[in-house]
C-alpha positions as a printed NumPy array, in Angstrom:
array([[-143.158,   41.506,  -34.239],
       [-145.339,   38.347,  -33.266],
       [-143.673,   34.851,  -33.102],
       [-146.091,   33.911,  -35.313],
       [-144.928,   36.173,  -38.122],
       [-141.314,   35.586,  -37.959],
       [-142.206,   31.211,  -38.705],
       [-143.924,   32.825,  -41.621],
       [-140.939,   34.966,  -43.281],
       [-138.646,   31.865,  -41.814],
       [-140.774,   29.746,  -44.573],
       [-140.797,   32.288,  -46.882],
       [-137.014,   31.471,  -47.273],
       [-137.116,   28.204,  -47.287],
       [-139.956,   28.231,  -50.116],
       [-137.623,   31.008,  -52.413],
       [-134.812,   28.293,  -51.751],
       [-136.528,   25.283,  -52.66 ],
       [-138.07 ,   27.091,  -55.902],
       [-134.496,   28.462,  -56.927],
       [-132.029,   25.993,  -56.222],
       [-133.781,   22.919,  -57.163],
       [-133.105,   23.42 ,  -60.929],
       [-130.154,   24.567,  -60.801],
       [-128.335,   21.492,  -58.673],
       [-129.727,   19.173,  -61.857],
       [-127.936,   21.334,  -64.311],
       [-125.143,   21.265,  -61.947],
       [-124.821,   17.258,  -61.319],
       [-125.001,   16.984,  -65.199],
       [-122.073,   18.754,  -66.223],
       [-118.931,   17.084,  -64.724],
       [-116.549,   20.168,  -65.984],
       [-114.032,   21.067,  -62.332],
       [-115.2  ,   24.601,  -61.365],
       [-112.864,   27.108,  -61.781],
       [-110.446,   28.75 ,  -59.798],
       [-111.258,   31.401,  -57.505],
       [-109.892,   34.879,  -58.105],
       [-107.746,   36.267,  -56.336],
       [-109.183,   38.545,  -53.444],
       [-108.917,   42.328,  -53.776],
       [-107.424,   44.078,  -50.887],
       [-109.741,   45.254,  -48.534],
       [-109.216,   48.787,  -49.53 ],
       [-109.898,   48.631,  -52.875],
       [-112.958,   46.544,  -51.705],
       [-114.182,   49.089,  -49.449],
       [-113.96 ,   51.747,  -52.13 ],
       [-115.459,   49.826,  -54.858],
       [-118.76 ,   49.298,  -52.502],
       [-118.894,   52.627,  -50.527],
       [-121.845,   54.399,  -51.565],
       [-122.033,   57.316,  -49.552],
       [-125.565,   56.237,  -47.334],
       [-124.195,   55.759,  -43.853],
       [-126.529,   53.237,  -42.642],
       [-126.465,   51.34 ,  -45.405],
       [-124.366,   47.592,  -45.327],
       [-122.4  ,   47.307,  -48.807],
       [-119.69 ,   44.862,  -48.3  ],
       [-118.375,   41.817,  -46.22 ],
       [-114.663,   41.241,  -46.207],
       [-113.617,   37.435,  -44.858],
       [-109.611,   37.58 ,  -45.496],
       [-108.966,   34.832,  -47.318],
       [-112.246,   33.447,  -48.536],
       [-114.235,   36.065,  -50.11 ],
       [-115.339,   39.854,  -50.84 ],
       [-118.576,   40.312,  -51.281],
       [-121.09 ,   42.718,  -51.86 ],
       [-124.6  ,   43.037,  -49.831],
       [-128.313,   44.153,  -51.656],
       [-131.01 ,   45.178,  -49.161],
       [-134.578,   43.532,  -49.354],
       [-137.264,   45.605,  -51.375],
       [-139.316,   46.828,  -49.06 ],
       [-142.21 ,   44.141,  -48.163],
       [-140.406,   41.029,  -49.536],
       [-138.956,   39.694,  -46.745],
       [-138.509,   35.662,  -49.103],
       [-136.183,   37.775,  -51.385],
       [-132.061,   36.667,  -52.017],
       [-130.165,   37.782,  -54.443],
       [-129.307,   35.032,  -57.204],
       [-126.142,   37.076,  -58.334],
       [-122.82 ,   35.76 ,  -57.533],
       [-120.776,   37.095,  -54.96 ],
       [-123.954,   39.248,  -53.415],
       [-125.279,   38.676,  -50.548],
       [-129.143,   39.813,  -49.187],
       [-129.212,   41.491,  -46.092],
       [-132.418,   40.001,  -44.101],
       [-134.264,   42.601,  -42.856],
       [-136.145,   40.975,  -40.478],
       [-133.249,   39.705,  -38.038],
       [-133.001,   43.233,  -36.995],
       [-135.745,   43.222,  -35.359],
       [-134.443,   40.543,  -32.889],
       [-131.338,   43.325,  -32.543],
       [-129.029,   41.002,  -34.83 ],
       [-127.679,   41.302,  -38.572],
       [-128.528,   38.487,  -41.139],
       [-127.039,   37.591,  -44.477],
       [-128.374,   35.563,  -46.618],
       [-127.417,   33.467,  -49.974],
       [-127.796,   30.871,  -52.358],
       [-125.52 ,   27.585,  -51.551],
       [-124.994,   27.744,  -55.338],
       [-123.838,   30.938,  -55.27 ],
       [-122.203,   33.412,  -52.513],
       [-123.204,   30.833,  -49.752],
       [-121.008,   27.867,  -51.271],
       [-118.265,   29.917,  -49.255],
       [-119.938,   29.764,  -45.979],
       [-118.85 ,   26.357,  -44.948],
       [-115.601,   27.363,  -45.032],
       [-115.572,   29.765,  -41.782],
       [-114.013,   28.539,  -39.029],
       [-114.139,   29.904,  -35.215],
       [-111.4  ,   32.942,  -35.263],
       [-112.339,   33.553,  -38.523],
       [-112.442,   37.627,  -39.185],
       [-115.28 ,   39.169,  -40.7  ],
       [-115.233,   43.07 ,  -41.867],
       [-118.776,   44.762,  -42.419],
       [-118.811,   47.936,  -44.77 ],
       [-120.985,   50.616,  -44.813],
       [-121.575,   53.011,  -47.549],
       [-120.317,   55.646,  -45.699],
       [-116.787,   53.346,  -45.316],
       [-117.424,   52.684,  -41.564],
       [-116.402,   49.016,  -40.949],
       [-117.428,   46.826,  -37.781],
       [-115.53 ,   43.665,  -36.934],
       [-117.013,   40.202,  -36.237],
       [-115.256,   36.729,  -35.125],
       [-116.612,   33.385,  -36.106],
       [-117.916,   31.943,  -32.939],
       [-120.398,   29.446,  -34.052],
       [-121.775,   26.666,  -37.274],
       [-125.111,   25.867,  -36.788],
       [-126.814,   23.207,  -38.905],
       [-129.824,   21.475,  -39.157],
       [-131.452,   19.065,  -41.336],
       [-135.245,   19.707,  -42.605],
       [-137.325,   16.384,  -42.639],
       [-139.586,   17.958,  -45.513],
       [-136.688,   19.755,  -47.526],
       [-139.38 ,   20.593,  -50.235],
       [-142.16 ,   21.896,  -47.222],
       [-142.655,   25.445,  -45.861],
       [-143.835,   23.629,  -41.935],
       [-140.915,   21.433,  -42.331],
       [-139.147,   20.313,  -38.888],
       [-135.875,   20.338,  -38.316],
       [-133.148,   18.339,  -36.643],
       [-130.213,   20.182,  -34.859],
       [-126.821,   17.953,  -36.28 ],
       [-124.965,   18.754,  -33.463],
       [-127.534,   17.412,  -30.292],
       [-129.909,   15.417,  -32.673],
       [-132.817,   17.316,  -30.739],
       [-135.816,   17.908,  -33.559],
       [-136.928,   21.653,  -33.68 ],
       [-139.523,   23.906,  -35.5  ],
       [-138.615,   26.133,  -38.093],
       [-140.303,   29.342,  -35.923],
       [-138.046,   28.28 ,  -32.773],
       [-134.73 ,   27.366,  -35.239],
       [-135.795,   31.777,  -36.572],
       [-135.596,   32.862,  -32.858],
       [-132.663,   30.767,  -31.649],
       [-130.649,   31.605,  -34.351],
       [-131.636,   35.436,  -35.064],
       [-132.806,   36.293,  -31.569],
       [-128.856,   37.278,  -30.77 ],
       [-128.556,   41.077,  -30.236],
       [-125.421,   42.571,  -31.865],
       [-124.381,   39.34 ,  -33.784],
       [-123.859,   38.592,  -37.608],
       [-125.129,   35.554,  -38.621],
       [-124.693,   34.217,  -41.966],
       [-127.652,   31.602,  -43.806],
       [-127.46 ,   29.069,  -46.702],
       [-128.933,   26.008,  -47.634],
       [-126.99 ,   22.726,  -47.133],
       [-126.697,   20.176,  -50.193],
       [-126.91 ,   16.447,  -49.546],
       [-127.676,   13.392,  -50.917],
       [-128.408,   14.719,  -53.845],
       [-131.309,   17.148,  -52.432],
       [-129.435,   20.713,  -52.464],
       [-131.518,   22.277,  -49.692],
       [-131.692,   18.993,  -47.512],
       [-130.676,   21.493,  -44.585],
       [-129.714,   24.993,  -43.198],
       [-125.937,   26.233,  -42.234],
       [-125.748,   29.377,  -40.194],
       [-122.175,   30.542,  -39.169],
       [-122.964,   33.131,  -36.27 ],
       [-119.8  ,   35.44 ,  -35.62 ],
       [-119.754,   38.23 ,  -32.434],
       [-118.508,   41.51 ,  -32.238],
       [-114.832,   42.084,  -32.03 ],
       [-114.011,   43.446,  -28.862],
       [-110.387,   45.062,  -28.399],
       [-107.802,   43.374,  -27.449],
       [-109.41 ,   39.606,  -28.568],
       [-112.378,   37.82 ,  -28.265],
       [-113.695,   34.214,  -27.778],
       [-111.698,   32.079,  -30.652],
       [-109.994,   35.524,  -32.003],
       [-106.976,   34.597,  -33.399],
       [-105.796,   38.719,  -32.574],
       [-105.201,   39.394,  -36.304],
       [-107.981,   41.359,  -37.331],
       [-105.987,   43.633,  -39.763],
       [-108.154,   42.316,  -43.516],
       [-104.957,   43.719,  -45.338]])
């Protein structure tokens, strides 16, 4: 696939982002009630039964121990802008597997709140509707600020080396990593709620530990 059309479904998100979680910050600044209490996580085999679906190639689940269990939609075919605005779902992005790596996608309001809170070590447990499970530790946050939050062509700035970036070379940096997981939201600030992008990028487990691993994989 052409450079040219990954900065176009790059913008694509960014546009579905902007036209989704603009309203929804007002309501939220309004309101002033403490959010409630997370729920308790279920274990992970109970998870993995709840989402197992039989299709073997199919990703159903994502298993963080400790922070959250939640389920995974696939794209419909030939919308590669769409995320699902349910909570506790994330949208697999179809496209970063064509750069060989496996996105996830989700609204900062929603399932993506969670995402700041995975730290390098962290465990991550992919489920497949079959019940096959692949491992991933946290390696990597990523975050950049957008100069036009509200634009498609929007630049970005990279927080961590202050270098300014375009959004097609932010897609292949951050997707172009064959075998990883990497994990997209927007990030809210000063009062704009997608004044930037977070991506968490986690590597596969490899027996016996990996860069960061903490060596406690077991999710139960």
């Amino acid at each position: 696939m052409a450079l040219k059309r990954f900065r176009f479904i790059f913008n694509l998100i960014i546009l579905t982002a902007v036209a989704v979680t603009l309203p929804v910050a007002r309501v939220q600044a309004v309101g002033g009630a403490p959010p409630a209490p997370a729920p308790a996580l279920p274990s992970f085999g109970s998870f993995a039964h709840q989402v197992t679906n039989s299709q073997a190639d199919e990703l159903r689940g994502v298993y963080a121990p400790g922070l959250f269990a939640d389920q995974v939609v696939q794209q419909p075919a030939g919308d590669p802008a769409y995320i699902s605005s349910q909570q506790d779902v994330l949208t697999e992005f179809d496209s970063a597997s064509q750069l060989g790596s496996t996105g996830l996608l989700a609204h900062n309001y929603r399932a993506g709140r969670q995402f700041s809170q995975l730290q390098n070590g962290q465990a991550i447990h992919l489920i497949y509707g079959d019940g096959r499970t692949a491992e991933y530790i946290v390696t990597a946050k990523m975050r950049y600020r957008a100069l036009q939050p509200n634009s498609a062509y929007s630049a970005f700035v990279d927080l961590a080396s202050g270098t300014q970036i375009g959004a097609s070379a932010v897609f292949s940096d951050v997707y172009g990593r064959p075998g990883a997981l990497v994990l997209q939201t927007c990030i809210e600030a000063n009062g704009i709620a997608t004044w930037g992008r977070l991506f968490v990028i986690a590597e596969p487990y490899v027996d016996g530990g990996s860069a960061g691993s903490t060596g406690a994989l077991q999710p139960w």
